[in-house]
Backbone bond lengths (Angstrom), bond angles and torsions (degrees), N, CA, C in turn:
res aa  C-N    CA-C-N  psi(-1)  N-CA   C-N-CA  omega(-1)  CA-C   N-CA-C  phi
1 X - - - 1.445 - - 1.530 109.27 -
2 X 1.289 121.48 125.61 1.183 123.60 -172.16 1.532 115.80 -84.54
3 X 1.112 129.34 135.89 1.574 138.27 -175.10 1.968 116.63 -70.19
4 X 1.072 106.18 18.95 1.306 130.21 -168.02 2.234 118.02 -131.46
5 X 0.782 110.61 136.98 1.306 115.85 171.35 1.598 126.58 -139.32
6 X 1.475 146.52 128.84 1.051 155.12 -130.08 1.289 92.34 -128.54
7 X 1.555 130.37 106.96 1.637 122.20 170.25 1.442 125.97 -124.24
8 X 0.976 114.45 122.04 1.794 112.67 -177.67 1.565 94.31 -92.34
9 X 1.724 82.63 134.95 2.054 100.06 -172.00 1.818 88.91 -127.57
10 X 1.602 94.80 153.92 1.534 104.17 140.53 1.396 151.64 -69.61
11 X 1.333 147.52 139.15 1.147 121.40 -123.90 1.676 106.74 -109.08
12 X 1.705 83.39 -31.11 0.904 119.40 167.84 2.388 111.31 84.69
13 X 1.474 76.99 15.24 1.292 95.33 166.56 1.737 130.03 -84.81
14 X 0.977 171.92 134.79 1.749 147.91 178.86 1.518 107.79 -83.29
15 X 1.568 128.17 -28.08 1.352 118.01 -179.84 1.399 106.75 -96.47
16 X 1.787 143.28 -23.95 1.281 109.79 132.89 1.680 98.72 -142.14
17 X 1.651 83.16 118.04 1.165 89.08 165.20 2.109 147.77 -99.06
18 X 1.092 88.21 32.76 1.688 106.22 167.80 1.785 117.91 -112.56
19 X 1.271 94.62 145.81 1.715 99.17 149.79 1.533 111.23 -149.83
20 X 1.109 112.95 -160.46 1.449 122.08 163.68 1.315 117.31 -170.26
21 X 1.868 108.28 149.47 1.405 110.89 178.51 1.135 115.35 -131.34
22 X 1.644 103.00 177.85 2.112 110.31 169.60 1.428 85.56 -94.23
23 X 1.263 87.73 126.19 1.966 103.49 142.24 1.466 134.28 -115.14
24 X 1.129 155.90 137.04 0.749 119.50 139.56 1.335 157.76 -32.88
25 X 1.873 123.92 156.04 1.644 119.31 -172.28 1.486 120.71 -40.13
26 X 1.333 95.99 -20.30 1.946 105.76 -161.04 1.758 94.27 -97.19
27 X 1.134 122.10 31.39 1.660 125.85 -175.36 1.379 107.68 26.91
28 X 1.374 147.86 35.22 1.589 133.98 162.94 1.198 104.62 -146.33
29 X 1.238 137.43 -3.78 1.671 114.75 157.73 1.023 105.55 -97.05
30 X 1.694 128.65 110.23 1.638 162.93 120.88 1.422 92.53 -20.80
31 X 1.139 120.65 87.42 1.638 125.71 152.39 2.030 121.77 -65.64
32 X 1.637 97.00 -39.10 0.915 97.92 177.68 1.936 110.07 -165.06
33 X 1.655 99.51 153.97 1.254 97.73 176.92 1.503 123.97 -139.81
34 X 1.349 127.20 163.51 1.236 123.10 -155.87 1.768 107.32 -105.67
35 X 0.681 142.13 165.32 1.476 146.73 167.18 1.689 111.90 -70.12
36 X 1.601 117.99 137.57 1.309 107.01 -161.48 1.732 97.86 -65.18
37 X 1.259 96.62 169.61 1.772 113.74 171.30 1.528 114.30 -141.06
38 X 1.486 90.13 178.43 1.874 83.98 -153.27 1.606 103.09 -110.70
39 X 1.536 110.31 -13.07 1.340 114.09 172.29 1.975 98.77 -110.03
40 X 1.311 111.40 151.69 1.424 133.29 168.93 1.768 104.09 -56.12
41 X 1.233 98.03 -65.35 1.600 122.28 -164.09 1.914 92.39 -66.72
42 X 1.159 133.54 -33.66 1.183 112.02 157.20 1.421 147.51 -51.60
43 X 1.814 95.91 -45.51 1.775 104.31 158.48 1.483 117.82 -46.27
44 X 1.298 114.93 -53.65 0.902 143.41 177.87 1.942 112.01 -41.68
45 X 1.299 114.93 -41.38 1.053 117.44 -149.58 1.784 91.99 -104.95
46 X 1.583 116.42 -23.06 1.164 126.71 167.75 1.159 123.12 -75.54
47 X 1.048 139.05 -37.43 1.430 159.46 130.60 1.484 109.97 -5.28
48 X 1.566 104.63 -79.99 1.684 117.00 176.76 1.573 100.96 -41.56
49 X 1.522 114.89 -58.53 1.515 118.31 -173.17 1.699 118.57 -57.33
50 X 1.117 101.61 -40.60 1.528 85.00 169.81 1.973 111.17 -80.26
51 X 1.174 90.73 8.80 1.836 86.29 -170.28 1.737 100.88 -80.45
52 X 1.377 102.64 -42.11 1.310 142.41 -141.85 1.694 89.14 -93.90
53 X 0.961 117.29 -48.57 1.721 113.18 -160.82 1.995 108.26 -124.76
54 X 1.242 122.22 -17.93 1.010 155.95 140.63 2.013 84.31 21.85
55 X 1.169 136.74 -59.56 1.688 139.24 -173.52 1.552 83.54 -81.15
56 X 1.232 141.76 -61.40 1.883 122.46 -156.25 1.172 98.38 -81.64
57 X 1.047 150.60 -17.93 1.550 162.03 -161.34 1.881 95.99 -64.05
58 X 1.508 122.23 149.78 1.648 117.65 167.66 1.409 110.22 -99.33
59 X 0.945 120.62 110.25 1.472 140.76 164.97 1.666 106.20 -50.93
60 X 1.084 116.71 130.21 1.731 99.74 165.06 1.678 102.89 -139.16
61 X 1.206 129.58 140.66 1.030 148.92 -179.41 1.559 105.57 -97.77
62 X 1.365 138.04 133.87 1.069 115.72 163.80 1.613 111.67 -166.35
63 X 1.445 137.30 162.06 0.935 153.94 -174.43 1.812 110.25 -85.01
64 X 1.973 86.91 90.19 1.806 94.68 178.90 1.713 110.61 -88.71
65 X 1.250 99.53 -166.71 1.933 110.27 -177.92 1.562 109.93 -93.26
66 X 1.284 123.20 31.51 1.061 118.19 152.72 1.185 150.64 -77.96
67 X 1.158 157.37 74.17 1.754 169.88 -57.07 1.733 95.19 -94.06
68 X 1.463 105.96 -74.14 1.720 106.66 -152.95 1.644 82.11 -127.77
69 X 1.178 131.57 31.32 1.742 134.26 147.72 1.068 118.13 -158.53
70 X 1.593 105.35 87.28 1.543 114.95 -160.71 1.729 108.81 -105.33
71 X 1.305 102.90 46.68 1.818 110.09 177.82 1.044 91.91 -143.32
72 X 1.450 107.30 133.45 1.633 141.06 158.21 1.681 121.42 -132.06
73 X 1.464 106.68 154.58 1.444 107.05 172.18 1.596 109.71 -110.11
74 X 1.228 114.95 173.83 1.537 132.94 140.18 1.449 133.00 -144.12
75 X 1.396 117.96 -178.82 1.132 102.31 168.32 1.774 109.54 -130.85
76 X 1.088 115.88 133.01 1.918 130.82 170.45 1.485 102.82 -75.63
77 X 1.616 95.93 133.13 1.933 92.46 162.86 1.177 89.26 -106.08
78 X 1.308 98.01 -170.30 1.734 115.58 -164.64 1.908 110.17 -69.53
79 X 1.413 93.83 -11.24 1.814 82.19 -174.69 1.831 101.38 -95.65
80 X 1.244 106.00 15.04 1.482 111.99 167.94 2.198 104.93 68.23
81 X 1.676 105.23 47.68 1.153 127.46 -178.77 1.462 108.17 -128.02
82 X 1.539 121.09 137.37 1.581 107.60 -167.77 1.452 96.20 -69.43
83 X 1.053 126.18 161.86 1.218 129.89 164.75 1.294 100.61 -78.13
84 X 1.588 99.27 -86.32 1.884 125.53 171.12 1.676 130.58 -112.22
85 X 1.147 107.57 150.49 1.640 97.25 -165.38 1.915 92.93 -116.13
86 X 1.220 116.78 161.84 1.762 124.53 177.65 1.952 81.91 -72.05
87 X 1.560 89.77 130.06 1.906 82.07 144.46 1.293 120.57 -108.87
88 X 1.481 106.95 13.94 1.834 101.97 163.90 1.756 116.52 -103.17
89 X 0.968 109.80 162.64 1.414 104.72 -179.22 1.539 97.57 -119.60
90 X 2.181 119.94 157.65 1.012 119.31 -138.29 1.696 80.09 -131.47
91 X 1.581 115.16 153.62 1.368 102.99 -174.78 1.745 92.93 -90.67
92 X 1.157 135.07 -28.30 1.556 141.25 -163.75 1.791 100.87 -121.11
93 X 1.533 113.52 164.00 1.222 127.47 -168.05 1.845 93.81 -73.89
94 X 1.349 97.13 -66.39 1.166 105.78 -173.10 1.547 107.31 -57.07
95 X 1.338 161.34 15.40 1.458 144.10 165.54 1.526 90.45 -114.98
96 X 1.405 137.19 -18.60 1.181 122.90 171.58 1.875 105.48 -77.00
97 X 1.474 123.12 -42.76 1.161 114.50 174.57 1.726 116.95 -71.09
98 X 1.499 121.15 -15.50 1.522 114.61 177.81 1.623 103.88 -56.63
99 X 1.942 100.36 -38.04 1.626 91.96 -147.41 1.358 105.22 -88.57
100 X 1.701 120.60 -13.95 1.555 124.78 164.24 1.662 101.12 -61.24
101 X 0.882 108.89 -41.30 1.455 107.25 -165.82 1.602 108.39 -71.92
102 X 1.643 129.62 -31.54 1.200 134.75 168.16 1.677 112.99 -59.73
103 X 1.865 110.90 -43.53 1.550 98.31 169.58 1.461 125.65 -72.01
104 X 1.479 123.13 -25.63 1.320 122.95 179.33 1.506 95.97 -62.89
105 X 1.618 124.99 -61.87 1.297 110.03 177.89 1.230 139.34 -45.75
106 X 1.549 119.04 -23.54 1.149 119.77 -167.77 1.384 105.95 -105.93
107 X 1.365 124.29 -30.04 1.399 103.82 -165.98 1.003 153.43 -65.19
108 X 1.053 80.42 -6.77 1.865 103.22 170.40 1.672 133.64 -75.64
109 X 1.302 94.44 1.95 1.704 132.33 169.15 1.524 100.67 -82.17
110 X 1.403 102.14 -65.76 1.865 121.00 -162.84 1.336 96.04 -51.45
111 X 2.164 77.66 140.03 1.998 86.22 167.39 1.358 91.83 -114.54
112 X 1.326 85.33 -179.55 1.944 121.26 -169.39 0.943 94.66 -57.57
113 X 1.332 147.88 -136.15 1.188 159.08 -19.19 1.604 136.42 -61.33
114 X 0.993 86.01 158.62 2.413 93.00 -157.49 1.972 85.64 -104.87
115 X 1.188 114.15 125.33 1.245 111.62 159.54 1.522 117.00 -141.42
116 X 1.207 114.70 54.46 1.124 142.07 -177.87 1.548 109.84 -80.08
117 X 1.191 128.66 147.64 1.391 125.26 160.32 1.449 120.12 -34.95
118 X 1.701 98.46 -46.23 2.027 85.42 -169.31 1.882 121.87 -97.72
119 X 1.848 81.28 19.44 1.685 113.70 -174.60 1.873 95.32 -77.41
120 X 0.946 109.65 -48.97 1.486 136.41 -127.71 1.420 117.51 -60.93
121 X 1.851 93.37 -19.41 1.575 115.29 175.37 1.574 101.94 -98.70
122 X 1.491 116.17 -47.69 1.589 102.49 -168.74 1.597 107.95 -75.56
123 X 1.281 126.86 -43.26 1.733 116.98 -169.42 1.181 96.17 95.99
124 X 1.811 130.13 69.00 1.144 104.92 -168.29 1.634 93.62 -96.66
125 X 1.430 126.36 168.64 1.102 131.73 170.70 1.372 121.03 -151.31
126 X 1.648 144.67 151.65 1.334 118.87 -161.09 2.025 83.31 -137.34
């Protein structure tokens, strides 16, 4: 069982209202999040891709504008578009690259889950 979980949310926006994130097993550490989107089945389809390709994928580590935790990760797909960005920030290089390096490892464990409003009756899960 992988220590990671993949969730498509509402955005709660009307022009796009989806995203999706990694969480951790314990559902409240947001490791990382995606930019809203305007189709469901896209989160969805980004999600699988980092699940799916998660080792060829570019990791980037890098030095954001945050005051006294100025390391963050993301990840690039191949058309040179973030996929997903960390929404935590890291006080050292190296604990921002352990925890990119824990989702590339893991995700390929992580399941889906849809918790979307029109999720909410079926339980969808992939």
């Amino acid at each position: 069982m992988s220590n990671l979980r993949f969730e498509v949310h509402d955005s709660g926006s009307v022009a796009q209202p989806y995203y999706w994130r990694i969480v951790g097993r314990n559902g409240y550490d947001v490791l990382a999040r995606s930019e809203t989107l305007v189709r469901k089945e896209h989160a969805l389809e980004m999600a699988r891709l980092l699940k799916t390709s998660a080792r060829q994928l570019r990791f980037e580590v890098f030095r954001s504008n945050a005051g006294y935790q100025p390391w963050s990760w993301r990840v690039w797909a191949d058309n040179n578009k973030i996929l997903i960005s960390a929404s935590e920030t890291y006080t050292s290089h190296s604990a921002a690259n352990a925890a990119a390096e824990s989702v590339k490892g893991n995700a390929w464990s992580a399941e889906i889950v849809d918790k979307t409003r029109s999720a909410a009756s079926s339980s969808a899960r992939w």
